[in-house]
C-alpha positions in Angstrom: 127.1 -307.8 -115.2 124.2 -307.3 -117.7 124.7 -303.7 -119.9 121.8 -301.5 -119.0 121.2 -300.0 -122.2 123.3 -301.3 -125.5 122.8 -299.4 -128.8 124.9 -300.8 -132.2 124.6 -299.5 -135.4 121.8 -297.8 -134.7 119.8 -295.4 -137.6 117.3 -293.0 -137.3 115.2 -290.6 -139.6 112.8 -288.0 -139.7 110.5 -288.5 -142.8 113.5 -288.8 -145.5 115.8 -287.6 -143.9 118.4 -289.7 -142.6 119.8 -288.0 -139.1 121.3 -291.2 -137.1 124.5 -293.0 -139.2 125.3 -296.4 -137.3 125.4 -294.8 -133.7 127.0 -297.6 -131.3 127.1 -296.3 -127.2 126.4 -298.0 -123.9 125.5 -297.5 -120.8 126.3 -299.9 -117.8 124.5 -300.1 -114.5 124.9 -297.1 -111.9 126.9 -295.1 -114.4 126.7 -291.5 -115.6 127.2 -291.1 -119.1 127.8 -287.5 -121.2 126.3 -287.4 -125.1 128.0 -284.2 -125.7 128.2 -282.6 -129.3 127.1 -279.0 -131.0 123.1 -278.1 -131.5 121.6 -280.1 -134.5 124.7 -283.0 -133.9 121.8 -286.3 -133.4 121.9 -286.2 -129.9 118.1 -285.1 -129.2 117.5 -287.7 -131.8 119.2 -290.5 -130.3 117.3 -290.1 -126.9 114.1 -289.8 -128.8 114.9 -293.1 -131.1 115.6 -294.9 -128.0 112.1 -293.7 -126.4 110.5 -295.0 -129.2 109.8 -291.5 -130.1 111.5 -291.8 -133.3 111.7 -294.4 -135.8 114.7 -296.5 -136.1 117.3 -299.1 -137.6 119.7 -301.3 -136.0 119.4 -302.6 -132.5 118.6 -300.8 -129.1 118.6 -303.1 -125.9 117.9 -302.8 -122.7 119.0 -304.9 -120.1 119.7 -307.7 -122.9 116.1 -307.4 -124.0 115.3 -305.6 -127.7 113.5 -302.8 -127.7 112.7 -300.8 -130.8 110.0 -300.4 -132.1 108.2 -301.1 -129.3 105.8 -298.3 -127.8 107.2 -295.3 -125.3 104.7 -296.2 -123.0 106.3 -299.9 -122.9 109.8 -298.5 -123.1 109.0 -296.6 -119.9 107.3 -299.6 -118.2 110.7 -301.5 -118.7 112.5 -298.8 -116.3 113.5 -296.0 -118.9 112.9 -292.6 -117.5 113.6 -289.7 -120.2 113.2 -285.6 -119.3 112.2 -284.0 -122.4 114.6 -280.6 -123.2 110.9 -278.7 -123.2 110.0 -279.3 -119.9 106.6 -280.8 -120.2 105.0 -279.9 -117.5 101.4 -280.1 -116.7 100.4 -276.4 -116.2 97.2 -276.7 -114.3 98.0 -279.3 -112.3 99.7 -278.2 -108.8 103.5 -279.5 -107.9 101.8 -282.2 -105.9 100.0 -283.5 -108.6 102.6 -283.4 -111.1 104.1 -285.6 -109.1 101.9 -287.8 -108.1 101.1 -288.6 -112.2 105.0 -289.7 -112.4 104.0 -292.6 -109.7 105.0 -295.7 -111.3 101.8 -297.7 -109.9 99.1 -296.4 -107.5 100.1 -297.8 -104.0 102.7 -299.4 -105.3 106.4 -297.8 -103.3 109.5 -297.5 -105.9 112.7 -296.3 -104.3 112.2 -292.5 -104.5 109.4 -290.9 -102.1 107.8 -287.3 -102.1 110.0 -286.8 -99.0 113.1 -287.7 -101.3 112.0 -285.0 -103.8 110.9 -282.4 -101.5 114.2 -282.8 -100.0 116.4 -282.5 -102.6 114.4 -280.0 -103.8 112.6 -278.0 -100.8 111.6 -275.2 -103.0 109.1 -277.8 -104.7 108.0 -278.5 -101.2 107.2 -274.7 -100.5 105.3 -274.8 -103.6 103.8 -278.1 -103.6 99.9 -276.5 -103.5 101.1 -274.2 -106.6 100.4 -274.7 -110.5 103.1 -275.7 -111.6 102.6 -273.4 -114.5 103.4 -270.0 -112.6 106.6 -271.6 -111.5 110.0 -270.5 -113.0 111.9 -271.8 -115.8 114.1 -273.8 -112.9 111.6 -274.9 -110.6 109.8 -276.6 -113.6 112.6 -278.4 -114.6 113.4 -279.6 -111.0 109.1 -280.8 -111.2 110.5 -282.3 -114.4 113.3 -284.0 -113.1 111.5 -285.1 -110.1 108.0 -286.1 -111.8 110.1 -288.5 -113.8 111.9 -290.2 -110.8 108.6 -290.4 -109.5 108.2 -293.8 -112.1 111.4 -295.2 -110.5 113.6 -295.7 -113.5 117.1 -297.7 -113.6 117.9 -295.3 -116.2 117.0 -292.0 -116.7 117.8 -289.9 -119.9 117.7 -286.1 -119.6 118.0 -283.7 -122.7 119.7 -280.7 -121.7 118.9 -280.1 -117.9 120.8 -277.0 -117.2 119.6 -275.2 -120.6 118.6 -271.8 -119.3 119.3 -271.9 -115.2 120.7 -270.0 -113.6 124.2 -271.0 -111.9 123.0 -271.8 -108.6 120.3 -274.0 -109.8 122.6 -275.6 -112.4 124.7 -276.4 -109.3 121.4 -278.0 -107.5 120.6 -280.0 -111.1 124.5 -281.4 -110.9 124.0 -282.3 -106.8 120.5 -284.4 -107.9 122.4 -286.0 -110.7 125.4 -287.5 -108.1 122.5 -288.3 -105.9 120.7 -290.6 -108.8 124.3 -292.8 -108.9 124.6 -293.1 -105.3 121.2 -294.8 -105.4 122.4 -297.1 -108.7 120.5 -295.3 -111.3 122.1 -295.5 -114.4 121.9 -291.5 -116.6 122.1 -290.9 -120.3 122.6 -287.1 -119.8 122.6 -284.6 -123.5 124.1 -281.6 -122.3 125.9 -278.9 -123.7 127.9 -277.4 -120.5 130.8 -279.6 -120.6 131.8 -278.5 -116.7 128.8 -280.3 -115.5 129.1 -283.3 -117.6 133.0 -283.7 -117.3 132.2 -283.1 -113.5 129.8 -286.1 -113.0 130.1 -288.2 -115.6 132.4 -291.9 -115.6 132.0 -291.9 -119.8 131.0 -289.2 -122.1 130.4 -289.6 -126.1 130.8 -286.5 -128.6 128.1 -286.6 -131.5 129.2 -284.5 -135.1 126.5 -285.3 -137.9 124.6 -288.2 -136.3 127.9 -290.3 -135.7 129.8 -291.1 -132.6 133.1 -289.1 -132.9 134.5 -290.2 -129.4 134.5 -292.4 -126.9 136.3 -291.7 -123.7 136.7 -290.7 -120.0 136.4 -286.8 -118.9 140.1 -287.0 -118.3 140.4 -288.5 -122.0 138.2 -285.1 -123.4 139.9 -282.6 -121.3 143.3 -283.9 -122.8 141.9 -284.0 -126.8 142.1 -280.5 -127.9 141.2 -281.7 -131.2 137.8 -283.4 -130.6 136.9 -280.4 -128.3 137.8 -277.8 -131.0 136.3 -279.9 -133.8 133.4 -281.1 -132.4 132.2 -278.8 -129.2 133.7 -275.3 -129.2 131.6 -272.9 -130.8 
């Protein structure tokens, strides 16, 4: 079985500073994977570098085909979905349009439809006709989340999804994220909130200063007291 996404040794920097140290992770097809770690730990960094958002060192591949240095809009042609932390949202464009710029060709059908979104999501259908700029903090990142599906990824990366929501809508954002395996999308998920990612993930990573410091199961985190102290309690 062909790894979805393979990173080795991989560096990163803004400018001179140097914020990736040899970060080696992968991610294999259908799985949900956790990059876990404290605020400023690389792990916004990391999902950015493999975007082509950031400039890098070392070697990212996807689906056994290099892709560094290549251009985002490339890297998202390949099948790489990624939902920014911030949203980005297009404000004066309705729900429906929002999504309708996240189709991955005109007339062309991927595996998600605006039925699939609107029913995973059936406040975005009662605000479909709305600008999506008057919506709330939660029902922009659902637009987000959805928007980006849209383009039919076989992997999706999503920086912090629950940062800000309220319970119940983190509980909705957990459902959608079981719901992207059971359809064989592979998910790099950054999160913080390590009951959702122990909950849905198969593998999770913890980041400390722009290095992998673990590598395990949820079972394997819950049981490491150390790693958890060192690395993720505040």
């Amino acid at each position: 079985m062909t790894t979805m996404l393979q990173l080795d040794n991989l560096h990163a920097f803004y400018g001179k500073s140097h914020i990736l140290h040899g970060v080696t992770m992968n991610v294999q097809p259908g799985e949900i994977v956790s990059l876990l770690g404290r605020n400023g730990s690389g792990r916004s960094t990391t999902v950015k570098t493999i975007m082509g958002l950031v400039d890098g060192q070392g070697s990212i591949r996807f689906r056994d085909q290099e892709i560094l240095g290549h251009q985002a809009f490339d890297i998202a042609h390949r099948g790489i979905g990624y939902v920014p932390e911030n949203r980005d949202i297009f404000p004066k464009l309705t729900v429906h349009q929002n999504l309708l710029l996240g189709q991955k060709r005109k007339g062309v059908s991927g595996r998600w439809s605006f039925d699939d979104m609107y029913g995973m999501f059936p406040r975005l259908k009662e605000r479909q006709h709305t600008e999506a700029g008057v919506l709330s903090g939660g029902e922009q990142q659902m637009l987000t989340l959805c928007r980006t599906l849209m383009g039919d990824p076989d992997l999706i990366m999503i920086d912090e999804p629950t940062e800000g929501l309220a319970p119940k809508i983190v509980e909705l954002v957990a459902e959608y994220l079981k719901e992207l395996k059971r359809r064989g999308v592979s998910v790099l998920l950054v999160e913080q909130k390590l009951t959702i990612a122990l909950e849905i993930s198969q593998r999770c990573y913890v980041m400390g200063h722009g290095r992998i410091v673990f590598e395990g199961t949820p079972a394997d985190l819950r049981n490491n007291a150390y790693v958890r102290k060192e690395w993720l309690e505040v």
